[in-house]
C-alpha positions in Angstrom: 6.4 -5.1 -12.2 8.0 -1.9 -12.5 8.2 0.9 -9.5 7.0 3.0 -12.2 5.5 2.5 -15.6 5.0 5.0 -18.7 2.4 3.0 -20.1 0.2 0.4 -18.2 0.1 0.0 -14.6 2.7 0.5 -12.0 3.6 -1.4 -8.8 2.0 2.0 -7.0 -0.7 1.9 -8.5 -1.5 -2.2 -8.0 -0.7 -1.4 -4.2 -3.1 1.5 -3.7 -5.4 -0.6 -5.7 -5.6 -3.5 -3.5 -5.6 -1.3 -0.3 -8.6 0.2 -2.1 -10.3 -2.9 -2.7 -9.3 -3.8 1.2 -11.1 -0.8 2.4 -13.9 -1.0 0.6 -14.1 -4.5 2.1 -14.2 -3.2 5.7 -16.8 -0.5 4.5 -18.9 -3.1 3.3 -19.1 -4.6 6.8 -20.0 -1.1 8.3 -17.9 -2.4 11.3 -18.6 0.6 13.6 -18.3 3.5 10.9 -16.5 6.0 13.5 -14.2 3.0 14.0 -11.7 3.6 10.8 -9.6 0.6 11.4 -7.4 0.3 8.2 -6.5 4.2 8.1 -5.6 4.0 11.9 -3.6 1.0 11.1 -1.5 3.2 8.7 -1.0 5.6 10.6 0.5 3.6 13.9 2.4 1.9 11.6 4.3 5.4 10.0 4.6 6.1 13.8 6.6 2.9 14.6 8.9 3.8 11.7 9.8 7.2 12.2 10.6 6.2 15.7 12.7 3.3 14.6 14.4 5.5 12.1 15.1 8.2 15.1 15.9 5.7 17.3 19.1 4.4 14.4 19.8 8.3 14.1 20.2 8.7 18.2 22.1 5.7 18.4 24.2 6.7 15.7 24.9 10.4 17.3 24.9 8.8 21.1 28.4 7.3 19.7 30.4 10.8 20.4 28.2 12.4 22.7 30.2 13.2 25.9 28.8 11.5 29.5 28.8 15.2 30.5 28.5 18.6 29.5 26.5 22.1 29.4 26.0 22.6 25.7 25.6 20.0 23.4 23.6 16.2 24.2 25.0 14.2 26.9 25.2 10.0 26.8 22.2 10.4 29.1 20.4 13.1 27.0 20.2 10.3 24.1 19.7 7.4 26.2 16.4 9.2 27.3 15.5 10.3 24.0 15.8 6.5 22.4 13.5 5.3 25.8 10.9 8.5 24.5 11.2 6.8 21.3 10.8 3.2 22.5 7.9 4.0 24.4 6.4 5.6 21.4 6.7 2.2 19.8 5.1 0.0 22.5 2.0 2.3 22.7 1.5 2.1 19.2 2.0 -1.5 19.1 -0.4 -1.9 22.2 -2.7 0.1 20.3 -2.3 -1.9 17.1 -3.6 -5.3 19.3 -6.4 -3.4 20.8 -7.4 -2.9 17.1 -7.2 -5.9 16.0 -9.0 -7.4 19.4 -11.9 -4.9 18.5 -12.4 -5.7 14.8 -12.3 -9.5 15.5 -14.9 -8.8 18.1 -16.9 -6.8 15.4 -17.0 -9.9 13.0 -17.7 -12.3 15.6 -21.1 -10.1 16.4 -21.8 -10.4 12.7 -21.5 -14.3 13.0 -18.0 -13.7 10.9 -15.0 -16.1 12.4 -11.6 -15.6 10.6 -8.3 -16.9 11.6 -5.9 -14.3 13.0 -3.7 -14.1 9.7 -6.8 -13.3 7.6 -7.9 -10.6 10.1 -4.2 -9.3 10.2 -3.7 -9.3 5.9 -7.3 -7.3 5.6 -6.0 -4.9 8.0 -2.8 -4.5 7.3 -1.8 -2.5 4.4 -0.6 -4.1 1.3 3.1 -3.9 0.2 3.2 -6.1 -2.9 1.9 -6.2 -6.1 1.9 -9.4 -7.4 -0.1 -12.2 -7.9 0.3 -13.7 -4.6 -0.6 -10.9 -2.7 -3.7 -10.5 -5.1 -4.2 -13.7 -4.5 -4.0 -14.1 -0.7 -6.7 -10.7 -0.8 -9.2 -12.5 -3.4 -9.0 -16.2 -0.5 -9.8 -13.8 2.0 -12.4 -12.0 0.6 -13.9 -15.7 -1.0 -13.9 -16.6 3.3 -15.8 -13.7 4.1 -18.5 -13.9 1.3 -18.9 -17.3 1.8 -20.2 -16.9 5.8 -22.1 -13.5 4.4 -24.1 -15.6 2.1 -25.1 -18.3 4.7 -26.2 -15.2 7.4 -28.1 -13.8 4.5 -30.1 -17.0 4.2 -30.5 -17.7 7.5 -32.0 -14.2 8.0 -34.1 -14.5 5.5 -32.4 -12.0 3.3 -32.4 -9.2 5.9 -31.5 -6.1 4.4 -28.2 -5.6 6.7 -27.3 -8.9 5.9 -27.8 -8.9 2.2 -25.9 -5.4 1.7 -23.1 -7.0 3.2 -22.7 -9.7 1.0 -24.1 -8.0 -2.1 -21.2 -6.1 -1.1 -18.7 -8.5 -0.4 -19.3 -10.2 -3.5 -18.9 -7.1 -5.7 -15.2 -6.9 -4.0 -14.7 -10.2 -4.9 -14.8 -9.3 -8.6 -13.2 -6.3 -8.4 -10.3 -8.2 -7.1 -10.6 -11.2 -9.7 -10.9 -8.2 -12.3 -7.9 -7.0 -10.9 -5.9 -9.8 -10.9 -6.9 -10.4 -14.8 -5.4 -7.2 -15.5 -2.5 -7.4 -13.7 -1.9 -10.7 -15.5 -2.4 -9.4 -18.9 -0.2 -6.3 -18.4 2.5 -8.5 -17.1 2.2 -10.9 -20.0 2.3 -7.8 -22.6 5.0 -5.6 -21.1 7.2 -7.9 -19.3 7.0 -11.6 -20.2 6.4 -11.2 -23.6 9.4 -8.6 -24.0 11.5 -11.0 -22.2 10.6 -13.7 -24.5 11.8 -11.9 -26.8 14.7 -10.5 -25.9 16.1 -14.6 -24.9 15.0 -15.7 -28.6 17.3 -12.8 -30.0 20.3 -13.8 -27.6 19.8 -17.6 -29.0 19.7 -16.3 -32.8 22.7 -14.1 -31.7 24.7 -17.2 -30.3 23.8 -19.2 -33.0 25.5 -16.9 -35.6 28.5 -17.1 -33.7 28.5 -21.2 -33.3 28.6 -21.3 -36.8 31.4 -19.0 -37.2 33.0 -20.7 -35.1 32.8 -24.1 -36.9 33.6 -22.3 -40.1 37.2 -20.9 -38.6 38.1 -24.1 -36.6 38.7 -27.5 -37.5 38.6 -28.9 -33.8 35.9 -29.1 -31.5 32.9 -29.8 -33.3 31.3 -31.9 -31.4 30.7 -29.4 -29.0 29.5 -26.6 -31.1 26.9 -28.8 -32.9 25.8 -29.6 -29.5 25.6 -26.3 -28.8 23.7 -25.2 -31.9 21.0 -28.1 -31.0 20.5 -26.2 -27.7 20.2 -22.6 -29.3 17.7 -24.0 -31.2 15.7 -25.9 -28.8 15.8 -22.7 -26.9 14.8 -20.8 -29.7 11.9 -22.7 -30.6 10.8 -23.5 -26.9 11.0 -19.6 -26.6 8.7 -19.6 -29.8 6.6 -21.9 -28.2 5.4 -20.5 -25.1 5.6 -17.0 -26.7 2.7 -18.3 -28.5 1.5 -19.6 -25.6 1.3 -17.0 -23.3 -0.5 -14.7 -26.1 -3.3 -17.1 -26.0 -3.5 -17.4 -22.5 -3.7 -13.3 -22.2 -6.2 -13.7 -24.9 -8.4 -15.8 -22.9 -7.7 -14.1 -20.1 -8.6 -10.5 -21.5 -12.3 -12.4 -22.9 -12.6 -13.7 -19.3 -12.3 -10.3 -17.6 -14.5 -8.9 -20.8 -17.3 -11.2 -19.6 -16.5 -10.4 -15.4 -17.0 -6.9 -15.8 -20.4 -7.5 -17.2 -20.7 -9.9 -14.0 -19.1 -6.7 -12.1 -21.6 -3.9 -13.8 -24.7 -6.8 -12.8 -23.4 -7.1 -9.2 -22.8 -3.6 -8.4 -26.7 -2.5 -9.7 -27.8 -5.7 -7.3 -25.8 -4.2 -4.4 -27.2 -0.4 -5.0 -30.8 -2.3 -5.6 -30.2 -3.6 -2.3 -28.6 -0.4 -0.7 -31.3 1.7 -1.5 -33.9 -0.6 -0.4 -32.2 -0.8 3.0 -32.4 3.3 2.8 -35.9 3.4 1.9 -36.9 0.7 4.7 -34.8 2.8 7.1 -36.5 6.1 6.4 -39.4 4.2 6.8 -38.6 3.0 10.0 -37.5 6.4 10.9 -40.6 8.1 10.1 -42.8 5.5 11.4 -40.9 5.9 15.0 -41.6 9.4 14.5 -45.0 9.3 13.5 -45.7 7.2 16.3 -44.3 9.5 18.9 -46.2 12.4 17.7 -49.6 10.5 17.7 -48.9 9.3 21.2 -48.8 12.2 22.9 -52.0 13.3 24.0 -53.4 16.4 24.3 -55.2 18.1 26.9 -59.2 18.9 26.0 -59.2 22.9 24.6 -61.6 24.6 27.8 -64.0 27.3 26.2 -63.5 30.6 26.8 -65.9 32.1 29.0 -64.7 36.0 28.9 -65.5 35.3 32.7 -63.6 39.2 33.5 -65.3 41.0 30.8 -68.8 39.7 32.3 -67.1 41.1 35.8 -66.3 44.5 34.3 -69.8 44.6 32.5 -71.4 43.8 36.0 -69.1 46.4 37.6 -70.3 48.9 35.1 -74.2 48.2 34.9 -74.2 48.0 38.8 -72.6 51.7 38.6 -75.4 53.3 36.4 -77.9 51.1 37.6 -76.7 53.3 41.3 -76.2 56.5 39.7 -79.8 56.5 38.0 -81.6 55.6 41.1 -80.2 58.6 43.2 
């Protein structure tokens, strides 16, 4: 596939789409959510190669450095700078197992058990396009749904449980679907073009065969051997030119009928999502409902104006006095 295409899909494109499809695999899990594993991955790895790349430059400049001097890089000067370097390396590589230890950890409390090159190729970030690598993405993905579905039933469709394979399964599709297209967009603007491009070489060669047995007398043999291969070539081209159209054509009715099956599975997994919501909130205001009715209140004392009886006392004691003398 092309670095770059005008029409169609480039290999850029097919990367960042399986990296996509990867992270939305990982989000599907909710492995802890403040816990971006992929992203960090990424970025550790852009670490380890700008160091390796400054560690080539340093070596390459340590060369003519003198072992001394005042004012410009010394032998020691770069030999520090490439262990600065390495360093950065090693912790990022020490950081890149601790990752990797944590988010098999994470599956394994999820009742998910992967071998350590499936948990390596769904963190890692993709660097082909091809069919392989589509392929390796779409096994992996199969593994996981699998062991979703069998938690599901065992929990008796718990709602965690059932997002995560609703979930899962959706990737799954969106890979297959993926890998449809890719094969159909090879078939149209690569195979198909080369195809073609081989049939006009053998009609090319074939013209000048016959020439040639037209201006020579010797040699026959060979040429007519040669024109029966040019042919056979030509029609073998013809052949599975034909044959590839109909294998796209399948191919493109197939995908026409999995993105129904994608459409179907994506309302099943936001059916399921927003039943998990609702039965959350529920939860949620249930817990706090409960709190609030538990607290109990102390019993409201009645107000007895107990000092404005004093002061009315006071007062009718003070007239009561003053009218007697």
């Amino acid at each position: 596939m092309p670095e770059r295409a005008w029409l169609g899909t480039d290999q850029a494109s097919n990367q960042a789409a399986i990296n996509a499809l990867l992270d939305e695999a990982i989000t599907v899990l909710a492995i802890s959510p403040a816990q971006r594993y992929r992203e960090r991955i990424r970025e550790l790895h852009s670490i380890i190669r700008q160091a390796q790349t400054e560690i080539s430059e340093l070596r390459t400049q340590r060369v003519t450095a003198p072992q001394q001097g005042s004012w410009q890089k010394t032998v020691a000067d770069y030999d520090q700078a490439i262990q600065q370097q390495s360093q950065r390396i090693d912790t990022a590589n020490q950081e890149l197992l601790t990752i990797r230890r944590e988010f098999a950890t994470e599956l394994r409390r999820l009742g998910l058990v992967l071998s350590d090159e499936q948990l390596e190729f769904l963190l890692s970030t993709v660097v082909g396009d091809d069919l392989i690598e589509m392929g390796i993405a779409f096994d992996n993905v199969k593994t996981i749904t699998e062991q979703l579905e069998r938690l599901m039933v065992d929990s008796q469709e718990s709602l965690d449980g059932s997002r995560r394979y609703y979930g899962m399964y959706l990737v799954l599709l969106e890979i297959l679907e993926r890998m449809q297209d890719h094969l159909i967009t090879a078939v149209n603007s690569r195979y198909l073009p080369e195809i073609n491009t081989i049939a006009d070489k053998a009609r090319v060669l074939m013209e000048q065969t016959q020439g040639l047995k037209q201006r020579s007398d010797a040699a026959h043999a060979v040429l007519d051997a040669n024109l029966q291969a040019q042919t056979l070539t030509l029609r073998a081209a013809a052949l599975y030119r034909d044959y590839l159209v109909e294998q796209a054509r399948q191919v493109a009715q197939a995908r026409e009928r999995l993105l129904q099956d994608i459409a179907i599975a994506r309302n099943t997994y936001e059916t399921v999502k927003i039943s998990g919501e609702l039965v959350a909130l529920m939860k949620s205001s249930q817990a706090m409902l409960d709190n609030l009715l538990q607290r109990q209140l102390p019993p409201l004392r009645a107000f007895e104006n107990l000092e404005m009886k004093r002061e009315f006392e006071r007062l009718t004691a003070q007239l009561q006095a003053g009218a007697a003398s």
